[in-house]
One Martini backbone bead per residue (centre of mass of N, CA, C, O) as a GRO file, in nm:
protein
  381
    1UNK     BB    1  21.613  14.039  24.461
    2UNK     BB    2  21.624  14.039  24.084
    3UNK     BB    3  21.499  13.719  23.936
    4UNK     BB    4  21.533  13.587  23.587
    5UNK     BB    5  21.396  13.330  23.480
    6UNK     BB    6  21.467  13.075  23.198
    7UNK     BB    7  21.249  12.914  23.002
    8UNK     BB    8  21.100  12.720  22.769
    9UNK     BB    9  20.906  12.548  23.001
   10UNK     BB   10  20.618  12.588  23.215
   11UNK     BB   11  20.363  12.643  23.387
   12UNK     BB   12  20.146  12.373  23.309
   13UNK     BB   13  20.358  12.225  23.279
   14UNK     BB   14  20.536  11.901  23.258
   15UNK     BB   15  20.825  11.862  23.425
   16UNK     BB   16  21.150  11.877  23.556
   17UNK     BB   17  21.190  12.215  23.517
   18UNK     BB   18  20.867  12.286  23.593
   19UNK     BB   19  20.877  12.193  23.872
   20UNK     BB   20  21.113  12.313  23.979
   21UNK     BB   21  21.003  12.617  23.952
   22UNK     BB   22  20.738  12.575  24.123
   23UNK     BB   23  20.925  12.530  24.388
   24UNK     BB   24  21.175  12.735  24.370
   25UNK     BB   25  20.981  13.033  24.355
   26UNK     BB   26  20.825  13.076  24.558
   27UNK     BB   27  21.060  13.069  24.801
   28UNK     BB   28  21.213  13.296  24.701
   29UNK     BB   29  20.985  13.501  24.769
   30UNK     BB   30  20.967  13.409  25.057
   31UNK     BB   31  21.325  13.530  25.075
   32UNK     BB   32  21.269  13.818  24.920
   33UNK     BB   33  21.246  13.775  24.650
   34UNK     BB   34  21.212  13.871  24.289
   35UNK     BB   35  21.024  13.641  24.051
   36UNK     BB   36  21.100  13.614  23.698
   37UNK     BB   37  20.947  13.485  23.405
   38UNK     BB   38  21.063  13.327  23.098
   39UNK     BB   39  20.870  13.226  22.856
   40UNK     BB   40  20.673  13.014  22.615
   41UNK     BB   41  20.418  12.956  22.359
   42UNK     BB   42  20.354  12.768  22.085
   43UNK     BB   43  20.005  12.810  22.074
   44UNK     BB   44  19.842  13.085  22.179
   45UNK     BB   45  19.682  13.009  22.446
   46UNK     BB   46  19.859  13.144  22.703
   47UNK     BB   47  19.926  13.373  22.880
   48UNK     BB   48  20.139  13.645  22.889
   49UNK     BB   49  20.035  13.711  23.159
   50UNK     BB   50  20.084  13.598  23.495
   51UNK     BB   51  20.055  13.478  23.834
   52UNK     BB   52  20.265  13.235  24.005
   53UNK     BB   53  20.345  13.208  24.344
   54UNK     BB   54  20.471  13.491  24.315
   55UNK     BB   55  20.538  13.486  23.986
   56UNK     BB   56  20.624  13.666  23.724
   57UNK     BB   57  20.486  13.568  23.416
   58UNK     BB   58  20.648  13.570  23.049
   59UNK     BB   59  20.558  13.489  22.762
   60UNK     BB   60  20.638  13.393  22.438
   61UNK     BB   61  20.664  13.324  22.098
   62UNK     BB   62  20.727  12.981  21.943
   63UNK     BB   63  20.891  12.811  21.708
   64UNK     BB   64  20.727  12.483  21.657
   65UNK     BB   65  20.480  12.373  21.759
   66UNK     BB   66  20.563  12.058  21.708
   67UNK     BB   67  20.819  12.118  21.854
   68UNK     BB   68  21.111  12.128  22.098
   69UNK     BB   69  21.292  12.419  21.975
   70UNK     BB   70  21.252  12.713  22.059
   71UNK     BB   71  21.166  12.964  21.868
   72UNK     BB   72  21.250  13.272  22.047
   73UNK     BB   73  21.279  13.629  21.994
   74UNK     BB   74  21.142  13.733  22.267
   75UNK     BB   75  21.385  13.670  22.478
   76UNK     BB   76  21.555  13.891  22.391
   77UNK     BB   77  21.371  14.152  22.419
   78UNK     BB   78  21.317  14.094  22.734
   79UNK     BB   79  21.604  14.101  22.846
   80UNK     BB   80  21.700  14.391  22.690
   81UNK     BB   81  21.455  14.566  22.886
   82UNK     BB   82  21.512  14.520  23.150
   83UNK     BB   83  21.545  14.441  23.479
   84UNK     BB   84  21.838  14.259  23.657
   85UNK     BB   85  22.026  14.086  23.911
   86UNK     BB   86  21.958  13.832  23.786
   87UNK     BB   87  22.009  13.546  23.573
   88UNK     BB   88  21.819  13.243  23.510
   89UNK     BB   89  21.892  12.936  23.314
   90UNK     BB   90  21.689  12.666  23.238
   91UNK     BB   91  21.836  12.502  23.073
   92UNK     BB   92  22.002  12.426  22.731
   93UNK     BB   93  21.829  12.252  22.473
   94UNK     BB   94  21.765  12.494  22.346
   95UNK     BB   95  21.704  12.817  22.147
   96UNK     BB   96  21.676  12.992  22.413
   97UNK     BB   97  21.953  13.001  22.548
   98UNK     BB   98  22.119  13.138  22.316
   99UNK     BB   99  21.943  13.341  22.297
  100UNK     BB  100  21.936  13.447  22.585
  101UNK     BB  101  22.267  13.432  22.613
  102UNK     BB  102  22.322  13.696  22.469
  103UNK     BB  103  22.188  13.902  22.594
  104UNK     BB  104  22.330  13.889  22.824
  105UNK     BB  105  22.653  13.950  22.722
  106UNK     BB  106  22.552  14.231  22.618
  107UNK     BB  107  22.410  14.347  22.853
  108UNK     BB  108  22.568  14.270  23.110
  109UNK     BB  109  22.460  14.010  23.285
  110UNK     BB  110  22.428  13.826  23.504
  111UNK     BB  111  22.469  13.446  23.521
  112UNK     BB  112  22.322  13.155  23.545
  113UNK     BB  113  22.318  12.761  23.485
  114UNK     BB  114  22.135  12.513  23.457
  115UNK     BB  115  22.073  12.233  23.309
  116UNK     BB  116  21.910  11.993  23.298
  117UNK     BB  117  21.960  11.709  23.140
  118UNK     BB  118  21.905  11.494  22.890
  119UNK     BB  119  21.743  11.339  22.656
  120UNK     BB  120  21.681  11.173  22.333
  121UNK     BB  121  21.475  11.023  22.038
  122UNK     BB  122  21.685  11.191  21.848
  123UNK     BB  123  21.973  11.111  21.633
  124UNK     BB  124  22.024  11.375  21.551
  125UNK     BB  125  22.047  11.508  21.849
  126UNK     BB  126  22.232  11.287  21.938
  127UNK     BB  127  22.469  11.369  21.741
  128UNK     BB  128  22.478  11.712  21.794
  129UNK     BB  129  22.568  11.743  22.098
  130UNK     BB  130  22.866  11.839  22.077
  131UNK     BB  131  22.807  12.077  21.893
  132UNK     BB  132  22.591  12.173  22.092
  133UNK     BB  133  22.841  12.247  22.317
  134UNK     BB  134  23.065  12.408  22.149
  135UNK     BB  135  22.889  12.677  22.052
  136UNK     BB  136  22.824  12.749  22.392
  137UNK     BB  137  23.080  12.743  22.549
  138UNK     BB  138  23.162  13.066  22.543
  139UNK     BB  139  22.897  13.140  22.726
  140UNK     BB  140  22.878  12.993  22.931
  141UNK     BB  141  23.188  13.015  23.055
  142UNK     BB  142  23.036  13.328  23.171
  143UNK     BB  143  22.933  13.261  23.379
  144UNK     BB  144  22.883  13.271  23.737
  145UNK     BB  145  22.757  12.990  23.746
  146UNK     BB  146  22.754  12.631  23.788
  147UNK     BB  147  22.482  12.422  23.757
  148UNK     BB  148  22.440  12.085  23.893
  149UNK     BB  149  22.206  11.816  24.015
  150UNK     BB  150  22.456  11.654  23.993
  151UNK     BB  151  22.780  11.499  23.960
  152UNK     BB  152  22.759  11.394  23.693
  153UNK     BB  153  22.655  11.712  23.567
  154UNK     BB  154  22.899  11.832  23.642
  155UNK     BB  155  23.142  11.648  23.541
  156UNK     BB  156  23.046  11.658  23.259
  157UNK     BB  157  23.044  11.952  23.161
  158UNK     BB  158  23.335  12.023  23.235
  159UNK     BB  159  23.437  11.874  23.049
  160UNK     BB  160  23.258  11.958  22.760
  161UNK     BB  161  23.346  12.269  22.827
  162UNK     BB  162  23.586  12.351  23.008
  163UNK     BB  163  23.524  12.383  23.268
  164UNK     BB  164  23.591  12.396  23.577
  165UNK     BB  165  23.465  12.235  23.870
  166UNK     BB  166  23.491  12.506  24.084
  167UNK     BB  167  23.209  12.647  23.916
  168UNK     BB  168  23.051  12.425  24.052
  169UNK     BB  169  22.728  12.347  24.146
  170UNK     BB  170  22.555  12.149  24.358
  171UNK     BB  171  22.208  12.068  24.312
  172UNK     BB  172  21.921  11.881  24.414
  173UNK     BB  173  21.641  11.796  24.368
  174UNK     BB  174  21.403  11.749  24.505
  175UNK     BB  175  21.142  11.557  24.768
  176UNK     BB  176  20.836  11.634  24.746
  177UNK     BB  177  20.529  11.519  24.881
  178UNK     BB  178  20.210  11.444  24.926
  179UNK     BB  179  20.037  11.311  25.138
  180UNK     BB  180  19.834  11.013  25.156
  181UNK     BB  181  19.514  10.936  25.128
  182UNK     BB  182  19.334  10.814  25.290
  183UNK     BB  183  19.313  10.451  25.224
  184UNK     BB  184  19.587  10.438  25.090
  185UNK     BB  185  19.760  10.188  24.914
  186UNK     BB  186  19.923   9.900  24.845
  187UNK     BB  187  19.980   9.733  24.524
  188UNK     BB  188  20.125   9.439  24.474
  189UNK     BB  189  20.058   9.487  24.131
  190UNK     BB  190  20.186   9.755  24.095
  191UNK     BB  191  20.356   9.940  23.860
  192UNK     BB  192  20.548  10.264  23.789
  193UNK     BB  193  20.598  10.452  23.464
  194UNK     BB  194  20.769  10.787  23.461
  195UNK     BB  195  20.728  11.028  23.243
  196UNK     BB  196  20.808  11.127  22.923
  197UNK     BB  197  20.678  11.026  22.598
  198UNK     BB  198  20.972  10.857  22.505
  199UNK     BB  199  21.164  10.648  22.437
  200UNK     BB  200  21.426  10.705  22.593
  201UNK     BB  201  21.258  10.610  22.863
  202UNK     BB  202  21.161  10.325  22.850
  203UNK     BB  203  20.873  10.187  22.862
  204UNK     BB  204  20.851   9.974  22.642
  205UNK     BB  205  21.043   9.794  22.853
  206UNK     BB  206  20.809   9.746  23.020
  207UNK     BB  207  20.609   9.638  22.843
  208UNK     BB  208  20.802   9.352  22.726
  209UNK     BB  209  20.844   9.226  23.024
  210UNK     BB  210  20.567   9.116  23.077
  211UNK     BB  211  20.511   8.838  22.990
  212UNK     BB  212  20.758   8.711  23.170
  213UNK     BB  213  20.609   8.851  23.447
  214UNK     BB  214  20.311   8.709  23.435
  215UNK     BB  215  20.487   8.397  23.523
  216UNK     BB  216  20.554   8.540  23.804
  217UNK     BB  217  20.312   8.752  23.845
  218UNK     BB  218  20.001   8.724  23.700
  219UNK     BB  219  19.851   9.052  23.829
  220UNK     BB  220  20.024   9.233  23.704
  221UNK     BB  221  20.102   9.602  23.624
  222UNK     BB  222  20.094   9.901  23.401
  223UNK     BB  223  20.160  10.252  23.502
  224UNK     BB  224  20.187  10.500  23.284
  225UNK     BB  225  20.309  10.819  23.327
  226UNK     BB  226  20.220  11.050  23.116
  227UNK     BB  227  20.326  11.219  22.787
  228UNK     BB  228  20.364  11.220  22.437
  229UNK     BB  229  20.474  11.095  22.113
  230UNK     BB  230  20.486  10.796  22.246
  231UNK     BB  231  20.185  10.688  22.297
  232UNK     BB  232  20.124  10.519  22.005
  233UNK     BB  233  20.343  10.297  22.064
  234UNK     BB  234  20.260  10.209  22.311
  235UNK     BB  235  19.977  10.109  22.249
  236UNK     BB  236  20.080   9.931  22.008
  237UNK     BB  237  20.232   9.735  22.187
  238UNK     BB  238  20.018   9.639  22.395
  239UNK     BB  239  19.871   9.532  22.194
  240UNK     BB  240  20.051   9.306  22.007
  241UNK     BB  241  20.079   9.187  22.321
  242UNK     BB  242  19.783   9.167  22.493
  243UNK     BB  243  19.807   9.424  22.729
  244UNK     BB  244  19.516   9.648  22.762
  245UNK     BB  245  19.469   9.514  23.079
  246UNK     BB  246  19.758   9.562  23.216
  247UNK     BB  247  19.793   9.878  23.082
  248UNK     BB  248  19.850  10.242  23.165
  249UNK     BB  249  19.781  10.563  23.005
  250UNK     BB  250  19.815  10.840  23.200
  251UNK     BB  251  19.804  11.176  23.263
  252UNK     BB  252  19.919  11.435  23.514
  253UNK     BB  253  19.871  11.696  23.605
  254UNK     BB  254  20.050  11.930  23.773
  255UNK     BB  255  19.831  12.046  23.990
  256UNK     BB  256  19.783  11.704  24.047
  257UNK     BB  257  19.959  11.613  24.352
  258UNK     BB  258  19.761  11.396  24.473
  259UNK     BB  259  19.740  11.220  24.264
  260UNK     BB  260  19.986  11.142  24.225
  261UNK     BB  261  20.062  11.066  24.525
  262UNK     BB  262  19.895  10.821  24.519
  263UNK     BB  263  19.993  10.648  24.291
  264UNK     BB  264  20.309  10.632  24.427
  265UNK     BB  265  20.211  10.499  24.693
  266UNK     BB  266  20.088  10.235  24.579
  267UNK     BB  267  20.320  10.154  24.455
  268UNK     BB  268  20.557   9.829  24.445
  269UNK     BB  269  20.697   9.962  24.177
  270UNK     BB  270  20.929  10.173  24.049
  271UNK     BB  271  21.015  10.275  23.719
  272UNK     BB  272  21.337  10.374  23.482
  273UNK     BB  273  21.455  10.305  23.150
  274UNK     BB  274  21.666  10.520  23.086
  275UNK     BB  275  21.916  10.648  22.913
  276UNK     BB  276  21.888  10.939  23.041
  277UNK     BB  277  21.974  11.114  23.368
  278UNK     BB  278  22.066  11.331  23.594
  279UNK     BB  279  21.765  11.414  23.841
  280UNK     BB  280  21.529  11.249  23.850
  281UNK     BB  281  21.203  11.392  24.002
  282UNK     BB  282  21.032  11.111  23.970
  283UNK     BB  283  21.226  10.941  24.151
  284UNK     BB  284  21.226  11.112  24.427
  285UNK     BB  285  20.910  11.121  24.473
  286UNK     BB  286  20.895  10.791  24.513
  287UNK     BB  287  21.077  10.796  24.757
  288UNK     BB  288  20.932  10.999  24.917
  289UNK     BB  289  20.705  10.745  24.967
  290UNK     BB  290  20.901  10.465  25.001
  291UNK     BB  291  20.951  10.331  24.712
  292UNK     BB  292  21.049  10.148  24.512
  293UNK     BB  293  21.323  10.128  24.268
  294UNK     BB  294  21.426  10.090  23.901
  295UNK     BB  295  21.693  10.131  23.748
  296UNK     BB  296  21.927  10.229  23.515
  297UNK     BB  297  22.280  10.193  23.433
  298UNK     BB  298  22.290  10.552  23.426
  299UNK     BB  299  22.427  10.833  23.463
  300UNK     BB  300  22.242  10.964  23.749
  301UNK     BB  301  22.117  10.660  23.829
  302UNK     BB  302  22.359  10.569  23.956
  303UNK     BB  303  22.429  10.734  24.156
  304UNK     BB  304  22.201  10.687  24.345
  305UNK     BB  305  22.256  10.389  24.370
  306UNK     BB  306  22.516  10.432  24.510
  307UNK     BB  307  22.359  10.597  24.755
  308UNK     BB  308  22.082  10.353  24.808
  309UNK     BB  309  21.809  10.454  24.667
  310UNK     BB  310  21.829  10.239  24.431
  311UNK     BB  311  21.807   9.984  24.174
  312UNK     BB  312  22.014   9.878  23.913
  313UNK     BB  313  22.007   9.792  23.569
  314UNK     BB  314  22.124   9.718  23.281
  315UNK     BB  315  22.070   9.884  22.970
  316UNK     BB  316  22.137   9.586  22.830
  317UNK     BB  317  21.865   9.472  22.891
  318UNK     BB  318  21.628   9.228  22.853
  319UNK     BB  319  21.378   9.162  22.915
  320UNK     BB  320  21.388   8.934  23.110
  321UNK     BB  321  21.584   9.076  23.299
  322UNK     BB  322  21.373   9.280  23.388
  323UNK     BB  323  21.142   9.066  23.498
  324UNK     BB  324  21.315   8.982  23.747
  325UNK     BB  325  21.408   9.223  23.854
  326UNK     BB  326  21.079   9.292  23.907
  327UNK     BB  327  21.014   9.044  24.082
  328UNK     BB  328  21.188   9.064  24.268
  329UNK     BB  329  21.074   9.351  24.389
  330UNK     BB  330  20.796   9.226  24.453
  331UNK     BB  331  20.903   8.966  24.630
  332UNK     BB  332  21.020   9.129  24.861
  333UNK     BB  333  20.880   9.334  24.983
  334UNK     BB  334  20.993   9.621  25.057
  335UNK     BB  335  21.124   9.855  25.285
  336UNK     BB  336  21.167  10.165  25.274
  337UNK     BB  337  21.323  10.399  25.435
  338UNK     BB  338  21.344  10.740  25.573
  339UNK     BB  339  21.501  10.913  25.368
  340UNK     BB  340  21.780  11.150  25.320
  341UNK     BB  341  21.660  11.378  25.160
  342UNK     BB  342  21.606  11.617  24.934
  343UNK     BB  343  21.466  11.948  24.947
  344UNK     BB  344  21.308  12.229  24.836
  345UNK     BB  345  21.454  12.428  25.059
  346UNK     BB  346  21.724  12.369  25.009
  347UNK     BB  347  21.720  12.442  24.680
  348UNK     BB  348  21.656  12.733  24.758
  349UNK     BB  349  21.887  12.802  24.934
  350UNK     BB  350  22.120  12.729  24.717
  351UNK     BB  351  22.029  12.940  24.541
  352UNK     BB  352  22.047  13.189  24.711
  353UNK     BB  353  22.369  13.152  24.795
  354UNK     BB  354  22.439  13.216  24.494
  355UNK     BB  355  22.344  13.476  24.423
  356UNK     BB  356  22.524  13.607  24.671
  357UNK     BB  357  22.775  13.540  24.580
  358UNK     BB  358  22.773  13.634  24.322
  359UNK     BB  359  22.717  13.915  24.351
  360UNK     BB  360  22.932  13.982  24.599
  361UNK     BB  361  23.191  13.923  24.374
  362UNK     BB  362  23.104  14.211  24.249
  363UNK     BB  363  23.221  14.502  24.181
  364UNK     BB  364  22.973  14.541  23.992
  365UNK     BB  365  22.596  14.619  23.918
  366UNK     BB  366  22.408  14.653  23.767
  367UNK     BB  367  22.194  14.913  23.668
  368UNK     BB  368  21.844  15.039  23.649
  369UNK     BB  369  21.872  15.360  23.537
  370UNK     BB  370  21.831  15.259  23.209
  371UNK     BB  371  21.577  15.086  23.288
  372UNK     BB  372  21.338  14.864  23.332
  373UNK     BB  373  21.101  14.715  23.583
  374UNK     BB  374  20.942  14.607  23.331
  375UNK     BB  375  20.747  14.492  23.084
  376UNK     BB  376  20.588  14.596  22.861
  377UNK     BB  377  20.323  14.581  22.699
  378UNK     BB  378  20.127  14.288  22.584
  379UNK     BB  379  20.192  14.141  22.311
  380UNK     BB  380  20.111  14.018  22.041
  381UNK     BB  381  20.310  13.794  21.706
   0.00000   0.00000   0.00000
């Protein structure tokens, strides 16, 4: 089968939607399919075509390059001029989105789309969220089937698109690292809070905490993990409070999965006080390495909380309250279960089973005799 996956952005970066791609792409590869990525690079640094995991990857120009808005009209010409037996769409929140979907329903192409929502810390764009959920609805609702990360994100969609809710499938993030490096230990006083820099994400708020949580933990540090337009914030509250050498800030590259997973193997308590998150894979990532896990009481980590997987604290919760809830799980020294977490490789096999469902339940699939089975010769623009 012909699979040619669609998203804002992949590897080399790093994030929820980037990692999905990078784990269950090459696995697809593996169960017998072809998988063609289609996505942008608005810095125009980046190969427009290469190879990775046996996935052929191919960029278009997007602006503008400083926001996270890709506008990429090359993504329509792309799917367009192709030919695949099925498009999956890779998250929703961007303009590559409708650019992608307008070219599938011209073009009457199959498509799925998993939904993969976070949250966002312009007000102005979560003000508007109502309104481009509205605007997609149409395009949506032709989907051959909607994919959410959690039953959270399943339901929330289903309500707000007015899709039937038996039209989706939910598919849960996997979880799974690199075993840690002999000799990695846990650090009983280091926290790690993970994310791309965003204020939504929470940092902020672990280390607002962190002055109240040093009178009863004193060794306490705090490494925030990720990159992100909020990092200059963040290092200017950690100045403010006095707190340059007990906070890091410092992203890890996509590529090194082993500096990751010491990382968070070491800590003795993983945190992410975000205001929304679907099915974050960084907090996954931490179960799979048996660590404790301490998340806002919202949207898809209540999920999680619910189903014993971590503790959940209130989202309006104040520095005092984060600092007691940090100290108490420093000081309980949990041992984490070997918890029956989802992998990649479940998630790749529901994933091939929804695309051959798709297929196999349309009465005729698009024929390739008057496409290209390749895009034309690589060109920028």
């Amino acid at each position: 089968m012909r699979i040619l996956m669609v998203a804002a952005r992949c590897y080399p970066f790093m994030g929820g939607i980037e990692t999905h791609i990078q784990e269950v792409g090459p696995r697809l590869v593996a169960r017998g399919h072809a998988v063609d990525v289609l996505t942008t690079d608005p810095s125009g640094e980046l190969p427009v075509e290469e190879e990775v995991g046996g996935m052929r990857v191919r960029r278009v120009p997007a602006w503008p390059r400083e926001l996270d808005l890709y506008v990429a009209p090359g993504i329509y010409t792309a799917i367009r001029r192709g030919a695949w037996d099925l498009i999956h769409f890779q998250g929703y929140s961007t303009f590559v989105v409708p650019i992608g979907l307008l070219a599938a329903v011209r073009g009457q192409l199959p498509f799925v789309l998993t939904f993969h929502s976070g949250g966002h810390s312009s007000r102005l764009r979560n003000a508007i969220r109502s309104t481009q959920h509205m605007l997609l609805q149409p395009m949506v609702a032709r989907a051959e089937r909607l994919i959410g990360v959690s039953e959270f994100e399943a339901d929330f969609f289903s309500r707000r698109m007015g899709v039937p809710r038996e039209r989706f499938a939910v598919i849960p993030n996997g979880a799974s690292m690199p075993a840690p490096s002999p000799g990695v230990k846990v650090d009983p006083h280091l926290i790690v809070s993970g994310g791309r820099l965003e204020r939504y994400k929470g940092h902020h708020r672990a280390i607002a905490a962190l002055p109240a949580l040093i009178r009863r933990v004193p060794d306490v540090r705090l490494h925030i993990v990720g990159t992100g337009p909020y990092e200059g914030e963040l290092r200017r509250l950690a100045a403010t409070l006095g707190l340059e050498r007990r906070v890091t800030i410092a992203g890890i590259r996509a590529s090194e999965r082993q500096k990751m997973a010491d990382l968070l193997a070491s800590a003795a308590l993983f945190v992410l006080f975000s205001e929304y998150e679907a099915h974050p894979v960084a907090v996954m990532e931490a179960l799979s390495l048996r660590r404790p896990v301490l998340v806002s009481d919202t949207s898809g980590l209540r999920e999680l909380a619910a189903n014993g997987l971590c503790r959940a604290i209130s989202c309006n919760a104040d520095a005092r309250e984060l600092a007691a809830a940090m100290a108490e799980e420093l000081e309980a020294h949990r041992e984490v279960p070997d918890l029956a977490l989802p992998d990649w490789d479940a998630c790749a096999q529901a994933l091939s089973d929804v695309y051959c469902n798709v297929l196999g339940s349309r009465s005729a699939v698009r024929s390739a005799s008057g496409g290209v089975t390749s895009w034309p010769p690589a060109t920028r623009v």
